[in-house]
N, C-alpha and C positions, 0 to 999 in steps of 0.2 A: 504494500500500500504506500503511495506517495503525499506523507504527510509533512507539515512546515510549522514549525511550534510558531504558536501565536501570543506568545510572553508578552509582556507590553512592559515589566521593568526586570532589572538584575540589583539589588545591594549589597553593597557591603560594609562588613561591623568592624571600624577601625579597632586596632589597641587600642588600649586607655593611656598609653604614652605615646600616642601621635595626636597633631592638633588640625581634629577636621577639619577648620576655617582654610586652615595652611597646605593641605589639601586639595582644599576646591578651587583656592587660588592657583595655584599652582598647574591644577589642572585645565581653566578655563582658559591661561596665559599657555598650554599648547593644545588649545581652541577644542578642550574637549568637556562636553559641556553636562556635568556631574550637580545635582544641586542634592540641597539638605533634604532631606525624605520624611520623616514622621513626626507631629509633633503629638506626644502622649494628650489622649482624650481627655486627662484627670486636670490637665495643666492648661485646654485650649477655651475659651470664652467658652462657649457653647457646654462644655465639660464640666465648667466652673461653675455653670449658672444653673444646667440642669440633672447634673450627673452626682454620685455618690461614690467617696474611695473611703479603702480601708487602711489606715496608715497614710504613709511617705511616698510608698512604690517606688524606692531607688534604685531598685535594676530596671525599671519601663524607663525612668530618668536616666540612666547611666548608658542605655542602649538608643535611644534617641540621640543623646548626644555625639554619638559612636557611629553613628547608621547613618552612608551616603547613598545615593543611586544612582547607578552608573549609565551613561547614552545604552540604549537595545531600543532596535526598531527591524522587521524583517528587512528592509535592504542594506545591514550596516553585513560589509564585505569583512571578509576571513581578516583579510590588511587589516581595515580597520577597528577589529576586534585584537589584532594581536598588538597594534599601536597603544587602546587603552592599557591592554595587562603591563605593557611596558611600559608608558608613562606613569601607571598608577605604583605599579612596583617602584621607579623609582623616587617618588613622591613621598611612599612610607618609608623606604629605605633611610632617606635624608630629614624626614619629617619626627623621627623616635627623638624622645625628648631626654634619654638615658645617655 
């Protein structure tokens, strides 16, 4: 059968010793165009006005803050798939705060 995944995004959950900001810069400046992904229900207007949490929820907080999403669209070419993993690798590489 000839099937074509119909994904529509990919993320991923930085260390907690890289600075996603420094990241997304980094990434947009080689025109690849990654932005911030989730913002927890508990912490967004809408969350805050009609919603109920138990606690802090510091790992929903800790993973948002972590969590980017990477360009994915069916015409993005094998190149330009291997371009991201490689800007993206070296981004965290240089980006570790240790």
């Amino acid at each position: 059968v000839d099937c074509q995944q119909n994904a529509h995004m990919y993320y991923v959950i930085l260390d907690s010793a890289i600075d996603r900001n420094n990241v997304l810069a980094q990434l947009r400046e080689n025109q690849i165009y990654a932005v911030f992904h989730y913002v927890p229900l508990h912490s967004s207007p809408a969350g805050q006005q009609y919603g109920k949490t138990c606690g802090q929820l510091p790992l929903t907080n800790t993973l948002s803050e972590r969590l980017i999403r990477l360009p994915l669209w069916v015409g993005l070419t094998e190149a330009e798939q291997e371009r991201v993993v490689e800007v993206l690798t070296r981004c965290i590489t240089q980006g570790r705060d240790d």
